[in-house]
C-alpha positions as CSV (number, residue, x, y, z in Angstrom):
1,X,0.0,0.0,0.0
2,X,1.9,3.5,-1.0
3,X,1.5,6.0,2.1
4,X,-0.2,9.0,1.0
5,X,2.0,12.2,0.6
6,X,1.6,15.4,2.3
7,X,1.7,18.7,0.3
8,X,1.8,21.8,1.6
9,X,-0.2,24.8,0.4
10,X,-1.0,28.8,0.4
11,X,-4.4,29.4,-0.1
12,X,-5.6,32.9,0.8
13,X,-3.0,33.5,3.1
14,X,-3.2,30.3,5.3
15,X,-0.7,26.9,4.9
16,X,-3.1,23.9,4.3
17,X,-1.2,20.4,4.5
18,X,-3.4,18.1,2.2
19,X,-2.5,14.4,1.9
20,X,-3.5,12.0,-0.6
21,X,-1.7,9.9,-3.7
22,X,-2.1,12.8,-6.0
23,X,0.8,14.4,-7.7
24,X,2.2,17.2,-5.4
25,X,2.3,19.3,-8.6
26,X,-1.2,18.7,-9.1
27,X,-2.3,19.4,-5.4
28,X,-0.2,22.9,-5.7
29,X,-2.2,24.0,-9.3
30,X,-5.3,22.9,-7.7
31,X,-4.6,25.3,-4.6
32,X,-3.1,27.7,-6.9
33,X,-6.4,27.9,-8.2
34,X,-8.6,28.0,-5.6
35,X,-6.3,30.9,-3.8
36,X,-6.6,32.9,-7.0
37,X,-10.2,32.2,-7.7
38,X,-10.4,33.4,-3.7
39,X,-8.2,36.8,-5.0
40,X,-10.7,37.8,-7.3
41,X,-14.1,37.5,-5.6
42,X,-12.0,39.6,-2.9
43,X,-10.6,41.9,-4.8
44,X,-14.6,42.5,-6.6
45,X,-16.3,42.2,-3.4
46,X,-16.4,44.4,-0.5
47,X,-16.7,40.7,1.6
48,X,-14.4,40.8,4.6
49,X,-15.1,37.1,5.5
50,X,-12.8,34.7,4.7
51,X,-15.7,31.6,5.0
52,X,-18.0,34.1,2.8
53,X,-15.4,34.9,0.3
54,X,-14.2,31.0,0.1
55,X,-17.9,29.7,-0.5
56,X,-18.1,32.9,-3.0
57,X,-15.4,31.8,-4.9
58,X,-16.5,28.0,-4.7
59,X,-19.7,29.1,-6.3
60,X,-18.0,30.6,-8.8
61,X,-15.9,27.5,-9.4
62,X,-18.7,25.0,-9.7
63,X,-20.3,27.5,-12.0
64,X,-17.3,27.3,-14.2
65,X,-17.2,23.3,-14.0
66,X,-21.1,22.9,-15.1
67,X,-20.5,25.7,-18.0
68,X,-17.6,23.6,-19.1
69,X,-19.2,20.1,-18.9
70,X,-22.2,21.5,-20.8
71,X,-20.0,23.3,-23.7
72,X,-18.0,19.2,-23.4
73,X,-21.6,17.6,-23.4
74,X,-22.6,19.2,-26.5
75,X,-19.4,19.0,-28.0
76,X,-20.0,15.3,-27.8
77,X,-23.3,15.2,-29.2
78,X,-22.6,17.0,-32.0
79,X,-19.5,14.5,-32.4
80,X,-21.7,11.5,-32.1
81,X,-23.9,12.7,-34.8
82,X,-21.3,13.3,-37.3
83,X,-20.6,9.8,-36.7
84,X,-23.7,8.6,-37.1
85,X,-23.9,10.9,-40.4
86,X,-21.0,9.1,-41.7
87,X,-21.6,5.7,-40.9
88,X,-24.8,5.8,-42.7
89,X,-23.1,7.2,-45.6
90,X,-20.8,4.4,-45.9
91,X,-23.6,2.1,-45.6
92,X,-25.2,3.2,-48.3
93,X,-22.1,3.8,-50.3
94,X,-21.2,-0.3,-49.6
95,X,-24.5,-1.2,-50.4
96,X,-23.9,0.0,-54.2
97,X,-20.6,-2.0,-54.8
């Protein structure tokens, strides 16, 4: 069993230590993100709070995941389509050899 890893991170001014068997690298862009998504609702807010800023800036995060799974979802559909488009072409172009 691999023992997870501790990484320590800045976000919004406090050190987190998060453990797990992710990529440190990957744990500080996370972080990196959430602290700068934390930044901005700050910096366009007059919120003081740093639990009302953080769920701010979580809202604003999901928000950003559900736009791009949407814009990926129909992405996909449209894919799936063409593919269907094109496989009945070829059908029908087999069907007159």
């Amino acid at each position: 069993m691999v023992e997870p890893k501790s990484v320590t991170v800045k976000i919004y001014g406090q050190d987190y230590t998060l453990r797990g068997d992710t990529d440190a690298a990957y744990v500080l862009k996370v972080a990196g993100l959430v602290d700068q998504k934390m930044q901005e609702v700050a910096a366009n807010s007059n919120l003081i709070a740093v639990e009302k800023v953080a769920i701010l800036a979580a809202v604003n995060l999901a928000d950003e995941l559900l736009r791009e799974r949407h814009g990926h979802s129909e992405t996909l559909q449209k894919l799936e389509d063409r593919v269907s488009q094109a496989a009945d072409f070829l059908d029908k172009e087999l069907e007159n050899l």
